[in-house]
N, C-alpha and C positions, 0 to 999 in steps of 0.2 A: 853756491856750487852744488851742493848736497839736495837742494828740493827738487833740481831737473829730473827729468828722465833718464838720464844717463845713469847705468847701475855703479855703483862702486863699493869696494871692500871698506871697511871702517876697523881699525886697532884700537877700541877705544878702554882708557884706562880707567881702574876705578877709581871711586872717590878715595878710597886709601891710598892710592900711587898719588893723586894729587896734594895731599894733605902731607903724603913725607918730601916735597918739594920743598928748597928750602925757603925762609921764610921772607914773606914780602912779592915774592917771585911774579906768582900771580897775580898779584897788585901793579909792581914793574910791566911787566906784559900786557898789560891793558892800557897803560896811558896810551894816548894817541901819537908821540912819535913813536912808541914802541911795536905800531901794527901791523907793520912790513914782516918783524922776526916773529910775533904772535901766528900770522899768515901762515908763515913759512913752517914754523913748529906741526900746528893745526894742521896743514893739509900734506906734515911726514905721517904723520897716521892714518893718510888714505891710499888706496891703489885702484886703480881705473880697473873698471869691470866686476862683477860678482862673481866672488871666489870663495867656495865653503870650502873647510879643512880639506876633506878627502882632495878636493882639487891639487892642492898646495903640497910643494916639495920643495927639498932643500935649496936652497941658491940663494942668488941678490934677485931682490926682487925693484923693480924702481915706481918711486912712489909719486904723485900728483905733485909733490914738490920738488921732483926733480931727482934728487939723491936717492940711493937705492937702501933696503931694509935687507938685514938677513936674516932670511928663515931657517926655521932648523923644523924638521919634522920628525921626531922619535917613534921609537913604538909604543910610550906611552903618554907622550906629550908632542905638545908644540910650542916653540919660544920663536920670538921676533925681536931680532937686537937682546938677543938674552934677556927680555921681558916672558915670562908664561902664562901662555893664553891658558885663564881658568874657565872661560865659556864660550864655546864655539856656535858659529853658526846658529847666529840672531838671524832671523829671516827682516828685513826690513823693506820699505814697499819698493826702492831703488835700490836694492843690495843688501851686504850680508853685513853682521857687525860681528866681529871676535874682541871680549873684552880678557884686558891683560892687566897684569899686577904693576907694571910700571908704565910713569910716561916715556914716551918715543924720543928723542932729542935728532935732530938732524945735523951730521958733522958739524957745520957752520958754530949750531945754537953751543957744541960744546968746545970751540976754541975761547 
């Protein structure tokens, strides 16, 4: 989905937000019946279109998997699902990346 042309946003967390997941997680998520909710996890952290911070303002925003994210824009931050974007606006060749201190979970992933 990510190598088309089509531009889109990316939430992507760091390797520290993955590593305080709890344990196993990312093992469970990878077998092959698990790749439906891997999918669905993977693309709550996208939103169609390139969108740098300055763009972005507070509301739900809906994401490539369906479910919407909420942003918050401060005056001196930005959080997504009360994750904090610690680096904004990655130029990337279809779109922008903002990397966050936590992963994204999509209602579903957390009933």
């Amino acid at each position: 989905m990510l190598n088309g042309e089509t531009p889109f946003t990316v939430f992507a967390p760091t390797d520290e937000a993955f590593a305080a997941l709890p344990e196993d997680t990312l093992e469970t998520l990878l077998e092959p019946e698990n790749r439906d909710q891997l999918v669905q996890i993977l693309t709550y952290h996208v939103v169609p279109g390139s969108v740098t911070s300055d763009q972005l303002s507070s509301g739900m925003v809906e994401t490539v998997a369906g479910p919407d994210i909420d942003v918050v824009v401060g005056d001196n931050d930005l959080t997504i699902n009360q994750a904090l974007v610690l680096q904004a606006d990655i130029t990337a060749e279809n779109g922008v990346i903002h990397v966050n201190d936590q992963d994204l979970l999509p209602p579903a992933a957390n009933e």
